[in-house]
C-alpha positions as CSV (number, residue, x, y, z in Angstrom):
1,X,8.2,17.0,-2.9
2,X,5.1,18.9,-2.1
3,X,2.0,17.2,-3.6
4,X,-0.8,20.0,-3.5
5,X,-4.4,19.7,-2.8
6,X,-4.8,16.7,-4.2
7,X,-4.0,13.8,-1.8
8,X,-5.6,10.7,-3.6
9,X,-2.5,11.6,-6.3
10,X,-0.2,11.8,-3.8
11,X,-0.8,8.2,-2.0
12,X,-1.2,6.7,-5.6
13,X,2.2,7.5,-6.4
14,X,3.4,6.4,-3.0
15,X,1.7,3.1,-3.7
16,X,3.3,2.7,-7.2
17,X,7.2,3.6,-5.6
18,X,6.4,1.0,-3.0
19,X,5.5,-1.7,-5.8
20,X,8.3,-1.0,-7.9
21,X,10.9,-0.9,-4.9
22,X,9.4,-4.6,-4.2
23,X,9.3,-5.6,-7.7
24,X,13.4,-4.4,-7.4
25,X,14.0,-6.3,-4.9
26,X,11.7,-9.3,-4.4
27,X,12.1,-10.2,-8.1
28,X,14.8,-8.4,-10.0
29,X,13.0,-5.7,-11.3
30,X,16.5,-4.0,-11.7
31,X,18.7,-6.9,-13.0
32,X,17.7,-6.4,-16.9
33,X,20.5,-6.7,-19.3
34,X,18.4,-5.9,-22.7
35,X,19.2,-4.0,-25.5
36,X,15.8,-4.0,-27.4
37,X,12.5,-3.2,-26.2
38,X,11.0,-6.5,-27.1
39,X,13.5,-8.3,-24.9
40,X,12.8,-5.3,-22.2
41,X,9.0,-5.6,-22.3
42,X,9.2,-9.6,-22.2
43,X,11.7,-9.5,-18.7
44,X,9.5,-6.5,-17.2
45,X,6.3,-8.5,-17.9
46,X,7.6,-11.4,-16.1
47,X,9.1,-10.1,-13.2
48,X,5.7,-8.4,-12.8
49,X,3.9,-11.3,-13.3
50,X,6.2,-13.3,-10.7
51,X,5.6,-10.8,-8.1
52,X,1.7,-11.0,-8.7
53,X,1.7,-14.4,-8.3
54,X,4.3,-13.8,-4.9
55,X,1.7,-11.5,-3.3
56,X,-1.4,-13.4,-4.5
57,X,0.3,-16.5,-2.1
58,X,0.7,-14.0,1.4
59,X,-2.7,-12.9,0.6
60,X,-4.0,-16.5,0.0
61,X,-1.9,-17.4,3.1
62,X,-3.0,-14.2,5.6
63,X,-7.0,-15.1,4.5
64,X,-6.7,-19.3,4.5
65,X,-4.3,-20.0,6.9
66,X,-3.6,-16.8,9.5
67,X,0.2,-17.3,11.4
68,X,-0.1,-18.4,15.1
69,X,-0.1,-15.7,17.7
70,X,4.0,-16.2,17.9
71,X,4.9,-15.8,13.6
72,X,4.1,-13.2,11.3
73,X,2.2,-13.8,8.5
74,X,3.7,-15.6,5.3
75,X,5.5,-11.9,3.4
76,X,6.1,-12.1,-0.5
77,X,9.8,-12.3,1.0
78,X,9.6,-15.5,2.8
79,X,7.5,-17.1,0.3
80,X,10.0,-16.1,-2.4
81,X,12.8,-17.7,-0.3
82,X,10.6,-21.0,0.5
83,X,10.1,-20.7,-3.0
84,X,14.2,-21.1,-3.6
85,X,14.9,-23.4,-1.3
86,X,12.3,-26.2,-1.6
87,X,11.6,-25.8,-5.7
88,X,14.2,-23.9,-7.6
89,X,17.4,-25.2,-5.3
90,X,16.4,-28.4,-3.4
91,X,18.5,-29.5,-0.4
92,X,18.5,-32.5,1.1
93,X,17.6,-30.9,4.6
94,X,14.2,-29.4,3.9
95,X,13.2,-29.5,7.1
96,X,16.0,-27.1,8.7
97,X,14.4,-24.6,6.5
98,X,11.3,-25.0,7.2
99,X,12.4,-24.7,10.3
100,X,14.6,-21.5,9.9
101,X,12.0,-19.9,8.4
102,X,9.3,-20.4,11.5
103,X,12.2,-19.0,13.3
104,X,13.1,-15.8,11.0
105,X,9.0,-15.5,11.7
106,X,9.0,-15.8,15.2
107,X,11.6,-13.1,15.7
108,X,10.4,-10.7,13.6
109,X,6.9,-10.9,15.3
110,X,8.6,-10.3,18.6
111,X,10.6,-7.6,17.4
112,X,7.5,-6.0,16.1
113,X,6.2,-6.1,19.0
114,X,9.0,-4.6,21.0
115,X,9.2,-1.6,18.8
116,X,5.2,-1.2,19.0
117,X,5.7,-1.4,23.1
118,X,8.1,1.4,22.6
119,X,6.6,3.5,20.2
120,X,3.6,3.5,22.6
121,X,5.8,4.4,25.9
122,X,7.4,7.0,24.5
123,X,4.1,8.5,23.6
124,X,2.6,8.1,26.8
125,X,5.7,9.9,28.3
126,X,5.1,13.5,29.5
């Protein structure tokens, strides 16, 4: 889809289609089962309101307590599964998952940086 002369428009919408693909899947955005819009607009406003408060915690975590040079920050992803495994479905063996999750971390920040280093040779190529 072309957008025109008007750019600002054309990264809002972007913006708004990235939001609503992470409300789908971060907090089931897309899971509804409603028949009335009262029942609609309740779900929707709490799914919203969940993801808020998911990305208000990586922001809170990127600004108060920045990853070591080996992890990625804390994502609205990984926070939503801490979130699941140490509140909503407690295990007895917290600590593997803490663990896991350093380790999910630690691999996608090397992975990042792999594809970076090859982004950048294959540019440098002739």
């Amino acid at each position: 889809m072309r957008c025109g002369h008007n750019f600002r428009s054309c990264g809002g919408r972007w913006s708004v289609d990235e939001s609503f693909q992470a409300g789908k899947s971060q907090v089931g955005l897309d899971q509804h089962q409603v028949r009335r819009w009262n029942s609609w607009h309740r779900f929707t406003t709490l799914a919203m309101a969940a993801l808020a408060v998911l990305t208000i915690c990586a922001a809170d975590a990127a600004t108060h307590a920045p990853a070591a040079a080996d992890l990625i920050d804390l994502t609205v992803n990984e926070i939503r599964r801490l979130l699941n495994t140490l509140v909503i479905q407690p295990i007895r063996d917290r600590a593997h998952r803490l663990r896991w999750s350093q380790w999910r971390r630690r691999h996608q920040a090397r992975a990042r940086r792999a594809h970076y280093a090859r982004r950048l040779s294959l540019e440098l190529q002739p």
